[in-house]
C-alpha positions in Angstrom: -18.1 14.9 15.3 -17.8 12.9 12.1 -14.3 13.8 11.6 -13.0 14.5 15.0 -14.1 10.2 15.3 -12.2 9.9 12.2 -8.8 11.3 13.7 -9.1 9.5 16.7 -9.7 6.0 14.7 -7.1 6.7 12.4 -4.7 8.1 14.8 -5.5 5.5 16.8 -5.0 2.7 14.5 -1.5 3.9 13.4 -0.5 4.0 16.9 -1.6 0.4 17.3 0.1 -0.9 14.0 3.8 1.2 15.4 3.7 -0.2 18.1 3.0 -3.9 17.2 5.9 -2.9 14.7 8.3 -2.0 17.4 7.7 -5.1 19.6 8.0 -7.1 16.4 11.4 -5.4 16.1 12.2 -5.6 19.9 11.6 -9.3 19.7 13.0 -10.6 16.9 16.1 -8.4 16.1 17.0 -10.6 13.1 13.1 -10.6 11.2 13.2 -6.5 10.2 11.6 -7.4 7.1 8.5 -8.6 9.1 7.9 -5.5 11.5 8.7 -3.3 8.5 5.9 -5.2 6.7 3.8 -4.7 9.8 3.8 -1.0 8.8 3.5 -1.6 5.2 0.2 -3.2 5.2 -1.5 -2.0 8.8 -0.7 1.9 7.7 -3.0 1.1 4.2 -5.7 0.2 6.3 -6.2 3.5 7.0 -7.9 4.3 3.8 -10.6 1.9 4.8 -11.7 3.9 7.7 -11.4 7.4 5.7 -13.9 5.4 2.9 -16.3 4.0 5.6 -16.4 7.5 7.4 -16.1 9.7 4.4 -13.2 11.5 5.0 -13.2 14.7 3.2 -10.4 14.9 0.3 -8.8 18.0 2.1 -8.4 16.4 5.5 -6.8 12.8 3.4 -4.4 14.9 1.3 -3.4 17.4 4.5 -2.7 14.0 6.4 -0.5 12.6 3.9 1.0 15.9 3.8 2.0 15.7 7.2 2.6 11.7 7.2 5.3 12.5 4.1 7.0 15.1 6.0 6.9 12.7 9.0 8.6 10.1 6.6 11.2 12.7 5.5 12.6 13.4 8.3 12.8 9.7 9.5 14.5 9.2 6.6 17.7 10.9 8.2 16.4 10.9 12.0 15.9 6.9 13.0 12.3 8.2 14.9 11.4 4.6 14.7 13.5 1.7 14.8 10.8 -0.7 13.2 11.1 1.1 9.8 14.4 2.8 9.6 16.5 -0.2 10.4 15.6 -2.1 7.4 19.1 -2.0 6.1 19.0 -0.5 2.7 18.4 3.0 1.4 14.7 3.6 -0.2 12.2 6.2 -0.5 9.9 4.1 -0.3 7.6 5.4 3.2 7.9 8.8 1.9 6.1 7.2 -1.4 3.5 5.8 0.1 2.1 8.9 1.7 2.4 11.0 -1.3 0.2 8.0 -3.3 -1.9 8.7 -0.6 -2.4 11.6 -1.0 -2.4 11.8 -5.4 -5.1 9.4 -5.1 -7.5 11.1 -3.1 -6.5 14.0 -5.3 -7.3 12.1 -8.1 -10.3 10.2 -6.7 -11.9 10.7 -3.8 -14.8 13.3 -4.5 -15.8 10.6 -7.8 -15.0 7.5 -7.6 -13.3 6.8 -4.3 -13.3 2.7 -4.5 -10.0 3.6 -7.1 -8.2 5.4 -4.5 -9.1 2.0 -1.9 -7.7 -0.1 -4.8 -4.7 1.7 -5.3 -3.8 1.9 -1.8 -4.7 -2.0 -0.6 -3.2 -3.6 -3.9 0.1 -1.5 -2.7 -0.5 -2.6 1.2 -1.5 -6.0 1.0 -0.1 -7.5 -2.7 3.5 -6.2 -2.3 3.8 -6.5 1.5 2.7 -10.1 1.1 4.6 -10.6 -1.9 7.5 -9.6 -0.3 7.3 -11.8 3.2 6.6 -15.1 0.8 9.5 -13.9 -1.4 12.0 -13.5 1.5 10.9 -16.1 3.3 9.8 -19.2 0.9 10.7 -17.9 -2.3 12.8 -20.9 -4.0 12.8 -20.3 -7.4 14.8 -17.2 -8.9 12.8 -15.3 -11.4 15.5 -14.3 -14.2 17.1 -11.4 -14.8 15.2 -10.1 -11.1 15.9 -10.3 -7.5 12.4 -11.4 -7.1 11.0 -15.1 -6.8 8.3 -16.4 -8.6 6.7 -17.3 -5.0 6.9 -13.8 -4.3 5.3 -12.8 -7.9 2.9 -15.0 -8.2 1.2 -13.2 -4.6 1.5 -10.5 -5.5 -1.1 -11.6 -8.8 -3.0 -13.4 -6.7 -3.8 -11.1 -3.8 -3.5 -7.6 -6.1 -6.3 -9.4 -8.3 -8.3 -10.0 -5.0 -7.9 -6.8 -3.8 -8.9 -4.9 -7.3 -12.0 -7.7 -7.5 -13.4 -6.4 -3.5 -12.8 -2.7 -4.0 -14.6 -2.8 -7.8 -17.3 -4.8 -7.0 -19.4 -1.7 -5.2 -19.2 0.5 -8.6 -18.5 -2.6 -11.1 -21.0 -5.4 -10.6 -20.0 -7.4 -13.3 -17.1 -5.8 -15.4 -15.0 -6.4 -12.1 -15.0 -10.3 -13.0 -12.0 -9.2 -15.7 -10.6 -6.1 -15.0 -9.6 -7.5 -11.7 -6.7 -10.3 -13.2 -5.5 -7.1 -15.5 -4.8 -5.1 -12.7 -3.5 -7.7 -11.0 -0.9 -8.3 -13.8 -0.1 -4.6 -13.8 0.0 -3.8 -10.5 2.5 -7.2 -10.8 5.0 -6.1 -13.9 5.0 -2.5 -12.1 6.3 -4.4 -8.9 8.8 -6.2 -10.5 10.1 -3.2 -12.3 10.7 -0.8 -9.6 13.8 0.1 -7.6 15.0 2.0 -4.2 10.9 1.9 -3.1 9.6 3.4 -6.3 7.1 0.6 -6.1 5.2 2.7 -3.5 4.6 4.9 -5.7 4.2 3.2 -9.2 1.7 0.6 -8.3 -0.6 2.1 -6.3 -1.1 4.9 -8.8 -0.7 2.7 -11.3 -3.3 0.4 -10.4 -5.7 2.9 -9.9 -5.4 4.6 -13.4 -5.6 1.1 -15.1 -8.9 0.3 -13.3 -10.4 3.3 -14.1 -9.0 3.4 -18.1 -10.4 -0.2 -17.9 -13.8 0.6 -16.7 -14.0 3.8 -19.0 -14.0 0.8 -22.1 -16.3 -1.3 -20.5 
């Protein structure tokens, strides 16, 4: 019963955030970033509800299975206009599932808090990173495309993130490994191209926390 509640939440969810994403789009034509974004960050909240009902790791790696081969064909068949009409080529949907689904791999049956980091620092830190970057980002940051508006959320919120999701398995030690991931999950941003990013940071993040929490 567990999990058949589980499907319906998180299928239910993702309908919810698609179609907030696609009246976003309907309604302002000219904004794609923002209903793109919409996906970005609602679709990592679905790692919250696998955590809170304990999703087992085969049922979180089979679904971001099926949500990468979803993403594929997207890619080349425009299924929905809030996410394909972006206006420049990237992998970067397709990424996201398989992060997904590496994480819970990599961390769910241990220390599953990692795989909530990885996935919110990568939901929340770039997709607000890249609205304030678009849309207040003032001041070039050298040698990038990026802003420093843009960068310095992306610190600010990754660090939040990494602080939340440690503080259940890191009562102290969280206080500064947080600002490191933060500063990872930041260069890794700044450095990726064509969506990489999707993958990179989230994974990224993940394996610094834990390296970081192995020295502590």
């Amino acid at each position: 019963m567990t999990m058949f509640r589980a499907g319906i939440l998180v299928t239910s969810w993702l309908g919810l955030v698609l179609l907030t994403a696609e009246l976003v789009h309907a309604w302002f034509p000219n904004a794609k970033e923002w209903s793109r974004k919409v996906v970005h960050i609602g679709a990592g909240q679905v790692i919250l509800i696998a955590y809170a009902l304990g999703v087992p790791t085969s049922w979180g790696i089979v679904a971001a299975a099926i949500a990468g081969v979803i993403t594929l064909v997207s890619h080349w068949v425009p299924i929905f206009a809030s996410i394909s009409a972006v206006g420049r080529q990237s992998w970067g949907t397709f990424f996201y599932a398989v992060s997904i689904g590496t994480l819970m791999a990599l961390f769910w049956d241990t220390l599953p808090e990692l795989a909530v980091l990885g996935i919110l620092v990568m939901a929340w830190g770039d997709g607000l990173a890249a609205l304030v970057g678009i849309n207040w980002g003032r001041h070039p940051l050298p040698r990038t495309s990026k802003s420093w508006e843009g960068t310095l959320t992306m610190f600010c919120v990754s660090t939040l993130v990494a602080a939340l999701s440690l503080t259940p398995i890191a009562a102290l030690e969280w206080f500064w490994i947080a600002p490191l991931v933060g500063l990872g999950a930041t260069l890794l941003e700044l450095i990726a191209w064509r969506g990489i990013d999707n993958l990179t940071v989230p994974i990224g993040s993940a394996l610094l926390a834990y390296g970081l929490l192995n020295l502590s």
